[in-house]
C-alpha positions, 0 to 999 in steps of 0.5 A: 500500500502507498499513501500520498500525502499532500499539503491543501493549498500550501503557500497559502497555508504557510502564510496562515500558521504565523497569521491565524486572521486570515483562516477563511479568508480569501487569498493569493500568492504571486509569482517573482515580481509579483508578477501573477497568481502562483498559489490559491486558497479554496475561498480565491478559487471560489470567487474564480481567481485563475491560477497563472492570473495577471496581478494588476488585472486582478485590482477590482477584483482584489480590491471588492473582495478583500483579497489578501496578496502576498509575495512569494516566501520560498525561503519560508515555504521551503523550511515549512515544507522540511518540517511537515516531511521530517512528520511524515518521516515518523510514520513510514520507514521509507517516503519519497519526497514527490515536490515541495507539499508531497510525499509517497509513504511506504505503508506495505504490511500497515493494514495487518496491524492498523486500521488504514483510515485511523491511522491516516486520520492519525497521521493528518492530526499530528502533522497538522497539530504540530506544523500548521500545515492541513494535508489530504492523504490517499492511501491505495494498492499503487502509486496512481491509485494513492493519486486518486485517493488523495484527489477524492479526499481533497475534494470530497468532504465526507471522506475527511481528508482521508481516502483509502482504496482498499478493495476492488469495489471501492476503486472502481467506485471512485473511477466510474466517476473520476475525470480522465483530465485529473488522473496522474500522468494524462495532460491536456493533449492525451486528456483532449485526444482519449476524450474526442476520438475514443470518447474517454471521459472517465478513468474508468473508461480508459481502462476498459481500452484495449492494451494494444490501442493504449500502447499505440496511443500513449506507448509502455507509460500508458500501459503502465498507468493502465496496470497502475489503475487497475491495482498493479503496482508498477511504480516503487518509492524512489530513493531521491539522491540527496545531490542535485546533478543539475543546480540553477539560480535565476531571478527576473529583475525588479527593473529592465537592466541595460547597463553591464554593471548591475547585470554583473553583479546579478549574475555574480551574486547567482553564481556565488548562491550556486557554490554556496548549494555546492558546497552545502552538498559536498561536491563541485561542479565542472560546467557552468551556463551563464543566461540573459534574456529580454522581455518576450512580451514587449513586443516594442523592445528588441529581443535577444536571449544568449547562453554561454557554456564555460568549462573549468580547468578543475571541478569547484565549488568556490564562489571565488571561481564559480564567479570569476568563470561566470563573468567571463560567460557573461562578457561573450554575450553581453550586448549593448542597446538590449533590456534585459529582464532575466539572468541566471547561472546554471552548474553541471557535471557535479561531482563528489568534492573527494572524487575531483580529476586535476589538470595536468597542464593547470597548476592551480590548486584545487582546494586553494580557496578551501580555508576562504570558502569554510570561513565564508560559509561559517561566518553567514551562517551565523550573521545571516545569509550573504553578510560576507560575500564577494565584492563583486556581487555589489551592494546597489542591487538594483536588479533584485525581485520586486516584493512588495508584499512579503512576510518574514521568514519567521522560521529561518532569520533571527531577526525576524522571529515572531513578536508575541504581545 
């Protein structure tokens, strides 16, 4: 048995636990610069608030119907997350952490020794006593199933944000009635394709198809998904590698930036975070892929959106390094007479920091920064994020993210714990 359990309306709910006043109120988070409409609560779904709208079209309707807007808090949102799935953790010896409000538990053999809806009702209670955070569990014989389950329970009342398939009568209960568009795995183009040319509405109907004409639609992924539903469990925990192979830091400005000073320093301070995630992992990267881009949605603006890759002598993971080969991307493609409206810094070809292959024609040191690096991060550790950094990354910062209404971090910055009076 799998159950999948997910956070109702995360951010939304993030921005609750320190706010209790907006409980059953009316709320939406945006994106980078404030730009649209990321994240929703029930009662801004309720009043037709699209997910992905614009902000600034949205002020009418904010504005009559008292909406609450915040910006986007990543910084919040993800250590909240890291404490709903160290809950989690207590129940399960083995989870699967599917993005930042969802999490797959191992309950194989649970049924034997609970009854599978207590314990669920168990688990919903004391993450949600001890985080703040209200969560929906699903609980089935596979991985999609637990998919269903949990969508049932999310939206259907009287389950009680519990959901458990445990029995061929009660998915095909649930399945005779659950739309294909919503079953894990179908997007739009396969939704839109089994509904007109093979009048799919329902997931049950999909499994009534034929395997030969799935294969043929949708290949060995849908006849898997097909086998998933119909209670054969194809798809087991994955063990996540706790390294990322692949780290990117990119930011859409607060302002156009025409000039290369402040775009040096933006690109600078993104390679700087992305050593930082290097050396918080152990390892170090040989690649790295400095990006720029214009506007695509001023039309008036001349457009232009370059990438440079840059391969380093001796995999690093100094921000001394990571920065000095970052600028030298972005001096190859740089232009004059262009706004540019994004940047970011990608490393690859990470690799385990005692497992570096030296140069034989570089004499540089790999571990010459090393001492720097330890002191660096010791220091911002314990003054805060960035206090001690490169002078390269400047001070004016004219390029950072537009917030104008961001909460505090109030679980990961002393100085902006919770005031209580």
């Amino acid at each position: 048995m799998f159950a999948l359990v997910d956070c109702n309306n995360f951010y939304a709910s993030c921005e609750r636990v320190f706010n209790p006043t907006l409980n059953g109120k009316p709320i939406v988070v945006l994106s980078n610069n404030d730009g649209c409409v990321i994240a929703r609560s029930n009662e801004a779904k309720l009043l037709g608030i699209p997910m992905g709208a614009v902000a600034f079209q949205l002020k009418e309707v904010i504005e009559k119907h008292q909406v609450k807007v915040f910006s986007s808090n990543y910084t919040l949102y993800g250590d909240m997350s890291n404490r709903v799935m160290t809950e989690l953790g207590k129940f399960t010896p083995e989870i699967e952490i599917y993005s930042i409000d969802e999490a797959f538990l191992d309950m194989a053999g649970f049924d034997r020794y609970h009854n599978l809806i207590e314990y669920g009702q168990k688990i919903k209670k004391i993450v949600t006593r001890n985080t703040g955070i209200p969560i929906s569990i699903g609980i089935a014989p596979t991985k999609a199933l637990a998919k269903v389950a949990n969508r049932t329970a999310k939206k259907n009342p009287m389950f009680q944000g519990v959901c458990v398939l445990d029995s061929p009568e009660k998915i095909t209960e649930i399945l005779v009635k659950f739309p294909i568009e919503d079953v894990w795995g179908i997007g739009g183009r396969y939704a839109k394709m089994l509904n007109q040319q093979h009048q799919v509405n329902t997931a049950q109907d999909f499994i009534n198809l034929s395997d030969n004409l799935i294969q043929k639609k949708m290949g060995v992924v849908g006849l898997r998904l097909k086998k998933e539903l119909l209670g054969f469990s194809c798809l087991k925990l994955e063990s996540i590698s706790p390294n990322k192979q692949n780290i990117c830091t990119s930011r859409s400005f607060g302002e156009m930036l025409k000039d290369y000073a402040p775009l040096s320093e933006a690109v600078a301070t993104f390679a700087s975070r992305c050593a930082f995630k290097l050396r918080k992992q152990g390892t170090c990267a040989k690649t790295i892929t400095v990006f720029i881009t214009t506007n695509r949605f001023s039309e008036k603006e001349p457009q232009y959106s370059p990438s440079c890759v840059v391969t380093l002598p001796t995999a690093s993971n100094s921000s001394i390094d990571i920065v000095e080969y970052s600028l030298k991307a972005l001096q190859r493609i740089y232009r004059k007479g262009y706004k540019f409206k994004k940047a970011g810094v990608i490393v690859s070809e990470i690799v385990p920091k005692d497992q570096l292959q030296t140069n034989l024609f570089e004499n540089k040191n790999p571990k010459k920064h090393q001492d720097i690096m330890k002191s660096l991060d010791t220091l911002n550790n314990w003054y805060g994020r960035e206090k001690v950094r490169l002078a390269a990354t400047g001070t004016g910062r004219k390029w950072k993210l537009r917030q104008e209404f961001k909460t505090k971090c109030f679980t990961t910055n002393w100085e902006e714990l919770m005031e209580v009076r």
